[in-house]
N, C-alpha and C positions, 0 to 999 in steps of 0.2 A: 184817749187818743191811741192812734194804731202803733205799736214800738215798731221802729224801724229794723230794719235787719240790720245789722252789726257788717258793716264793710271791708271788706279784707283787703291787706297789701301784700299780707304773706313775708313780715320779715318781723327778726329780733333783733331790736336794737337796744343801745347801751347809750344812757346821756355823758356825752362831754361837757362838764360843766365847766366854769370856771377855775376851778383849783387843777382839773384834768389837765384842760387846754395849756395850761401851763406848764404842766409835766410834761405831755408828748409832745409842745410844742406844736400846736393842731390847732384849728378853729374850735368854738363850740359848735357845738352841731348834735344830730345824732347816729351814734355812729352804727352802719350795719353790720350785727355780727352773723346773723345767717338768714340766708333768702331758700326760702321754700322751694320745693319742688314744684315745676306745673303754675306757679303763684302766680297773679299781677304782675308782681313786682321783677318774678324773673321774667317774665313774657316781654317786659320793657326792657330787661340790659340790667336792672340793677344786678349789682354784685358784692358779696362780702367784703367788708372793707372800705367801702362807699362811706365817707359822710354826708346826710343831708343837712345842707343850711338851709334851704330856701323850700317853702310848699308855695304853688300858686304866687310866687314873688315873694311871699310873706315867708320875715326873718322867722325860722324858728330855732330856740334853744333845748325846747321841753317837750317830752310824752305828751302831753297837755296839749300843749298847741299844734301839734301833728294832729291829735284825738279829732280836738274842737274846727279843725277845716278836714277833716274826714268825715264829721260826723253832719257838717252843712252838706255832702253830698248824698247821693242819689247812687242807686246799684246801674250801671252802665257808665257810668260821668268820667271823667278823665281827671287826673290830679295829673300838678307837673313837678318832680323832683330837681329841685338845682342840687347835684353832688357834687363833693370833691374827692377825685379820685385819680391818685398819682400826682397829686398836685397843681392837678389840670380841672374848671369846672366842666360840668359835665350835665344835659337836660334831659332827663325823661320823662315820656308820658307814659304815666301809667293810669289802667281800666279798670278802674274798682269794680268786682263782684260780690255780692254776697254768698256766702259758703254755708 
């Protein structure tokens, strides 16, 4: 089978897991610690800082499950980020390319 190209969002993030969320007093989530230059992700509004809860509605807590609904898309497709950010939710779409 043909491998697909590897999708980019263009961000590093850091899991808040359970024991996190507790200490910062945060949602789990995942949290962005730096958005690319030129990226998807900054082309959408994301910004350092940002937690994602939510891809496509779906709750996420883990790398994993970011990975596995990036990796059902296609190079053009739209993913939709729920963030929280300043305490306010926040929705972006972002355009996955491959790079």
């Amino acid at each position: 089978s043909l491998s697909k190209p590897i999708l980019n969002l263009g961000i590093s993030i850091r899991t808040v897991d359970e024991a996190l969320s507790k200490k910062l007093n945060m949602e789990q989530g995942l949290y962005v610690v730096e958005v690319n230059a030129f990226s998807p992700a900054e082309k959408a509004g994301v910004k350092a800082g940002d937690l994602i809860v939510k891809v496509d509605g779906q709750r996420v807590k883990t790398f994993d499950e970011l990975k596995e609904i990036k990796n059902s898309k296609n190079d053009g497709d739209t993913i939709t980020l729920e963030v929280i950010r300043d305490g306010k939710t926040k929705t972006l779409d972002v355009t996955l390319t491959s790079e």
